[in-house]
Biopython code that builds the backbone (N, CA, C, O; Angstrom):
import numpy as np
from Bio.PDB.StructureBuilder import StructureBuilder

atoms = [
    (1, "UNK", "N", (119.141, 279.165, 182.159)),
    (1, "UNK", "CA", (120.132, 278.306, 182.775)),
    (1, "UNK", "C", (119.661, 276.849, 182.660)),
    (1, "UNK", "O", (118.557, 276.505, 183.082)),
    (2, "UNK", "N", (120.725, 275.805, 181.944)),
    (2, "UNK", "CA", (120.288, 274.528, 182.213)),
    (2, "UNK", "C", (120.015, 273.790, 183.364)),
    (2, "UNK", "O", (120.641, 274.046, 184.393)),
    (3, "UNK", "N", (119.362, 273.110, 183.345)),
    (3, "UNK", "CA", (119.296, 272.177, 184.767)),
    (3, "UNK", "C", (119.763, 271.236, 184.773)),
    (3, "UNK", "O", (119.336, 270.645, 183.781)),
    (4, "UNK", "N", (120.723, 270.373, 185.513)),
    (4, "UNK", "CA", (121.513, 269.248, 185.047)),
    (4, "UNK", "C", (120.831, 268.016, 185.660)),
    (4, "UNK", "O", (120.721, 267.985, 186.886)),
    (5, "UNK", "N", (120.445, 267.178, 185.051)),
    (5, "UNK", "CA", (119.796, 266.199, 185.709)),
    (5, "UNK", "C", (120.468, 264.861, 185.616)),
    (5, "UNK", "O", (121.046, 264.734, 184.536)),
    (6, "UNK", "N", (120.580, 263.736, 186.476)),
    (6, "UNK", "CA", (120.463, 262.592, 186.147)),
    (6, "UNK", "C", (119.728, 261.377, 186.405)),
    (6, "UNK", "O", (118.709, 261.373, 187.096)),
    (7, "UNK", "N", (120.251, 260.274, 185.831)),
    (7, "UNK", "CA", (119.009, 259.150, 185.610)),
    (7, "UNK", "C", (119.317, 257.752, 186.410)),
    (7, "UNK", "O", (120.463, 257.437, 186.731)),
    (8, "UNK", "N", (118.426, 257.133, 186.631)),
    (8, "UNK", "CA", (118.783, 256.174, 187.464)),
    (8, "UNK", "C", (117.834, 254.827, 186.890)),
    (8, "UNK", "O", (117.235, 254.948, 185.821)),
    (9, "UNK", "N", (117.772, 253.869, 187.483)),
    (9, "UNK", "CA", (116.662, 252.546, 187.199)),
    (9, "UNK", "C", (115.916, 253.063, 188.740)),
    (9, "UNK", "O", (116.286, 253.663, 189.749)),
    (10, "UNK", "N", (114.513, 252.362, 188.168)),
    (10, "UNK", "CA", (113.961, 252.453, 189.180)),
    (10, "UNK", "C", (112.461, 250.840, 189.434)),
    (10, "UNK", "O", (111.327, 251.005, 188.984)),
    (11, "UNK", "N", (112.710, 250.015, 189.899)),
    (11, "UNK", "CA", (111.849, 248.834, 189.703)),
    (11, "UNK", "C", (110.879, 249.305, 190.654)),
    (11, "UNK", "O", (111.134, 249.917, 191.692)),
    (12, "UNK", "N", (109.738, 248.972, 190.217)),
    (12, "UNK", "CA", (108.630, 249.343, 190.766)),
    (12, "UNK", "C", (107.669, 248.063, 190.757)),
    (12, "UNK", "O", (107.661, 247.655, 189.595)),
    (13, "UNK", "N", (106.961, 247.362, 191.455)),
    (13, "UNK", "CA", (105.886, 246.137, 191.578)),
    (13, "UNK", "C", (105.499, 246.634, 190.495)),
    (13, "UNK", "O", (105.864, 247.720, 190.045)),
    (14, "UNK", "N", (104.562, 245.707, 189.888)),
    (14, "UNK", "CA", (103.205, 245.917, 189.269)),
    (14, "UNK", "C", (102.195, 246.875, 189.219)),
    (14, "UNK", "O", (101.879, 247.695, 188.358)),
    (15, "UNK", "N", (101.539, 246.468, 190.862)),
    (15, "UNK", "CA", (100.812, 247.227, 191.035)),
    (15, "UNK", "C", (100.896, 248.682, 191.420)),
    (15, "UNK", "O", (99.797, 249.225, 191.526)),
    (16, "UNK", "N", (102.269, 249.662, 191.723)),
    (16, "UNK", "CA", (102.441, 250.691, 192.323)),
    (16, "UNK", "C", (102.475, 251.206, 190.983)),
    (16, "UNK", "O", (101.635, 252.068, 190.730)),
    (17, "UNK", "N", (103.429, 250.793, 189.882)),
    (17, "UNK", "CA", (103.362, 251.027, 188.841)),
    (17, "UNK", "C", (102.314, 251.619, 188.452)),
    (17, "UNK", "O", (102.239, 252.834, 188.264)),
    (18, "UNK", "N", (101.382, 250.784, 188.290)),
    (18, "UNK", "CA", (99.749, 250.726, 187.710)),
    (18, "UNK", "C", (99.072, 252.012, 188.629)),
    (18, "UNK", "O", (98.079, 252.659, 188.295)),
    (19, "UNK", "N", (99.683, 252.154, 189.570)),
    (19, "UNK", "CA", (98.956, 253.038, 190.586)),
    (19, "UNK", "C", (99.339, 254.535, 190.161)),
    (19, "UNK", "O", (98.675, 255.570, 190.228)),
    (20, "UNK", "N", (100.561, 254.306, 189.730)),
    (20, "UNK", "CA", (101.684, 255.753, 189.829)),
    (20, "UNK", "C", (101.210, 255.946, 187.866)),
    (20, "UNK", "O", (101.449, 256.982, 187.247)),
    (21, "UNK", "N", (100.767, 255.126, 187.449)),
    (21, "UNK", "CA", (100.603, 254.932, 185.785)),
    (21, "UNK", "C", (99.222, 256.433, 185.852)),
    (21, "UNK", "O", (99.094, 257.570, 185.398)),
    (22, "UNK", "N", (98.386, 255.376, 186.796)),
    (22, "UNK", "CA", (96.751, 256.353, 186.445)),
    (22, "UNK", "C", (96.904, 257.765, 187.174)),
    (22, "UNK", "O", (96.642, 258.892, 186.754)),
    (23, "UNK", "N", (97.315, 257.423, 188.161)),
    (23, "UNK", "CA", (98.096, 259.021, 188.879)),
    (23, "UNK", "C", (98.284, 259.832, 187.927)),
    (23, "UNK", "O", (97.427, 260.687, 187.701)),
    (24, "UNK", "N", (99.320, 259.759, 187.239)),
    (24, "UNK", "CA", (99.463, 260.220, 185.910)),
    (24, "UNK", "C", (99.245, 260.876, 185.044)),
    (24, "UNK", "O", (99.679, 261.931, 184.581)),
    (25, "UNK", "N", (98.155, 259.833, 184.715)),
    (25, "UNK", "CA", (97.005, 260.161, 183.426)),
    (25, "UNK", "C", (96.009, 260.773, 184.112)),
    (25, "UNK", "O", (95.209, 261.343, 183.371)),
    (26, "UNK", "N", (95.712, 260.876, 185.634)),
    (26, "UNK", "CA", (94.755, 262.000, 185.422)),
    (26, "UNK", "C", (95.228, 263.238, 185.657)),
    (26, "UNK", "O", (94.437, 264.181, 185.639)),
    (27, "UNK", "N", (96.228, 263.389, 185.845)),
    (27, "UNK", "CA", (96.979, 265.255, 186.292)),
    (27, "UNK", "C", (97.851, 264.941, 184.618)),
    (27, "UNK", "O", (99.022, 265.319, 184.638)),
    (28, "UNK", "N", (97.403, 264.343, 183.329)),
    (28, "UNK", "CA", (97.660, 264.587, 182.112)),
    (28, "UNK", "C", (99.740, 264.884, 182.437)),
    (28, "UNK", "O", (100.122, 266.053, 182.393)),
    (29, "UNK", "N", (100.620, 263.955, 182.672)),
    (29, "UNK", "CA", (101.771, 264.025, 183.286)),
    (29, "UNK", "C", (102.719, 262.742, 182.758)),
    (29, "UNK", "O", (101.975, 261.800, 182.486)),
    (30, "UNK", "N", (103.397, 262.585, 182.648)),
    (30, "UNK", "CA", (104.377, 261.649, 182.483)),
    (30, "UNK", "C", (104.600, 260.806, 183.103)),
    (30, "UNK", "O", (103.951, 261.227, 184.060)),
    (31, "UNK", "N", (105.094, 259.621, 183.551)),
    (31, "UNK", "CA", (105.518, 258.659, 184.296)),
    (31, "UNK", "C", (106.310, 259.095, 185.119)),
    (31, "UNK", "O", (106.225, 259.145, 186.346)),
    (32, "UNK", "N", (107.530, 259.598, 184.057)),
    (32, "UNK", "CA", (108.560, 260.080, 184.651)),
    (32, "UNK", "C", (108.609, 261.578, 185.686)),
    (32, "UNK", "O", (109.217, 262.090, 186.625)),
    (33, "UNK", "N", (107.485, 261.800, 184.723)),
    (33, "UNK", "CA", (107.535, 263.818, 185.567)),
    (33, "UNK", "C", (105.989, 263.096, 187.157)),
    (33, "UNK", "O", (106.003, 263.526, 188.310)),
    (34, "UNK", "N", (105.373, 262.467, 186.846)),
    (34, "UNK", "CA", (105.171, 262.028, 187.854)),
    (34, "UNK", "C", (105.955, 261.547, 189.496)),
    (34, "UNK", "O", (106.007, 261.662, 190.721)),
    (35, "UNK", "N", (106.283, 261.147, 188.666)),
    (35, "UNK", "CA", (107.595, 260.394, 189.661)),
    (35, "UNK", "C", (108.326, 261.772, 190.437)),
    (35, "UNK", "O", (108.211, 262.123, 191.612)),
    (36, "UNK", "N", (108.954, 262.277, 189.549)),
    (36, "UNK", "CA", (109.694, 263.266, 189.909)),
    (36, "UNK", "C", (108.794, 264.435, 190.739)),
    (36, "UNK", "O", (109.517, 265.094, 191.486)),
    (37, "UNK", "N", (107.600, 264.765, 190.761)),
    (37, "UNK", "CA", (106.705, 265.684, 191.281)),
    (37, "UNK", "C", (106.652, 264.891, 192.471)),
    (37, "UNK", "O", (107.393, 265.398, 193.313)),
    (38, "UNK", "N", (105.964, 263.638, 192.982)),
    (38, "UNK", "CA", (106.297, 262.866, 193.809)),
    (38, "UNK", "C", (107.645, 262.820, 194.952)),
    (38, "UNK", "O", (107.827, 262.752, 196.168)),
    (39, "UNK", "N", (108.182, 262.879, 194.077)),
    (39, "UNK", "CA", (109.569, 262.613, 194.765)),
    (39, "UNK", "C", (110.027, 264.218, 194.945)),
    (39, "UNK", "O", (110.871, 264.258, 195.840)),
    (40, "UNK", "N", (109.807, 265.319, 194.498)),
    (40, "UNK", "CA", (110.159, 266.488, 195.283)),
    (40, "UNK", "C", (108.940, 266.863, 196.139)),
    (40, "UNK", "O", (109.110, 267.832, 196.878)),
    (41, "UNK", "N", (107.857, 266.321, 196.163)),
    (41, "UNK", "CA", (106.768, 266.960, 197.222)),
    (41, "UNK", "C", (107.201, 266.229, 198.645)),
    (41, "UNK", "O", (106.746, 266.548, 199.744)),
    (42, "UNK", "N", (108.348, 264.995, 198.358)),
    (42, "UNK", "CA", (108.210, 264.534, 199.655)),
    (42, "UNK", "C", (109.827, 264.827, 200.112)),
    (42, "UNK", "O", (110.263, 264.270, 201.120)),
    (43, "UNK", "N", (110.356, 265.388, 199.615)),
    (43, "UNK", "CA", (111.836, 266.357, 199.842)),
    (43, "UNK", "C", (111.323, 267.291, 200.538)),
    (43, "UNK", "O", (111.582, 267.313, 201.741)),
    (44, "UNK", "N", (110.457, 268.311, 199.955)),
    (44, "UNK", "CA", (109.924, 269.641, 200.555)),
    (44, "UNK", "C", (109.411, 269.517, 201.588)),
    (44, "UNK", "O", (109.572, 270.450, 202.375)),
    (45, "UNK", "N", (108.364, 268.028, 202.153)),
    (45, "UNK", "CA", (107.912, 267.793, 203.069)),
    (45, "UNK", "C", (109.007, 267.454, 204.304)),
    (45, "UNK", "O", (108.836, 267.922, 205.430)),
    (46, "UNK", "N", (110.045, 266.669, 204.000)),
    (46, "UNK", "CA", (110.793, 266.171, 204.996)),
    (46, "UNK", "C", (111.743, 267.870, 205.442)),
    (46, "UNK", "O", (112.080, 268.181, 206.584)),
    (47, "UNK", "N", (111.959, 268.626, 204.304)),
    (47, "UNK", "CA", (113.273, 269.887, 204.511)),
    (47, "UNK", "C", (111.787, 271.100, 205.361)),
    (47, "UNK", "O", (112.018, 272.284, 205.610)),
    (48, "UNK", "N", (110.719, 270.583, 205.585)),
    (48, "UNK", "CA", (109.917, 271.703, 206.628)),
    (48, "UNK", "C", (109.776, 270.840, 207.605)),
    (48, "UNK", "O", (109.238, 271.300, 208.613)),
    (49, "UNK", "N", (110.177, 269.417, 207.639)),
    (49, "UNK", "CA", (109.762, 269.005, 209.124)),
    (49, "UNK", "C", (110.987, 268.859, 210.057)),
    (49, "UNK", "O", (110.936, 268.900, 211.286)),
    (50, "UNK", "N", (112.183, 268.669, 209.240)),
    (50, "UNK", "CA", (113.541, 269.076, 209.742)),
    (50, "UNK", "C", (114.643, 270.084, 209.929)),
    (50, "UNK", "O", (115.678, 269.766, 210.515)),
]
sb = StructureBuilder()
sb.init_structure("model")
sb.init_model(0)
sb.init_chain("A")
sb.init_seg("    ")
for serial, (resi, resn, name, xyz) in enumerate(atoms, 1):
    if name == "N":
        sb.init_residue(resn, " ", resi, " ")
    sb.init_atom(name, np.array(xyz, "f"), 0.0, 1.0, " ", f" {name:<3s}", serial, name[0])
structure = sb.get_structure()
């Protein structure tokens, strides 16, 4: 089954960038799939505290 995704802009400082960059590179990951791992660990976190 496909997964339907979509895309958005996302501006980020410099430095979070740079932060979320090496994050990254050491779990060998994408910017983008970073981001996105990020951003569902803190979905999952908020849908068990509510």
């Amino acid at each position: 089954m496909a997964v339907i995704k979509t895309s958005f802009t996302l501006r980020l400082n410099l430095i979070d960038h740079a932060k979320i960059r090496k994050i990254a590179e050491g779990e060998n990951r994408s910017m983008t799939n970073m981001i996105e791992t990020l951003v569902k660990e803190k979905i999952k976190k908020y849908e068990k505290e509510n």
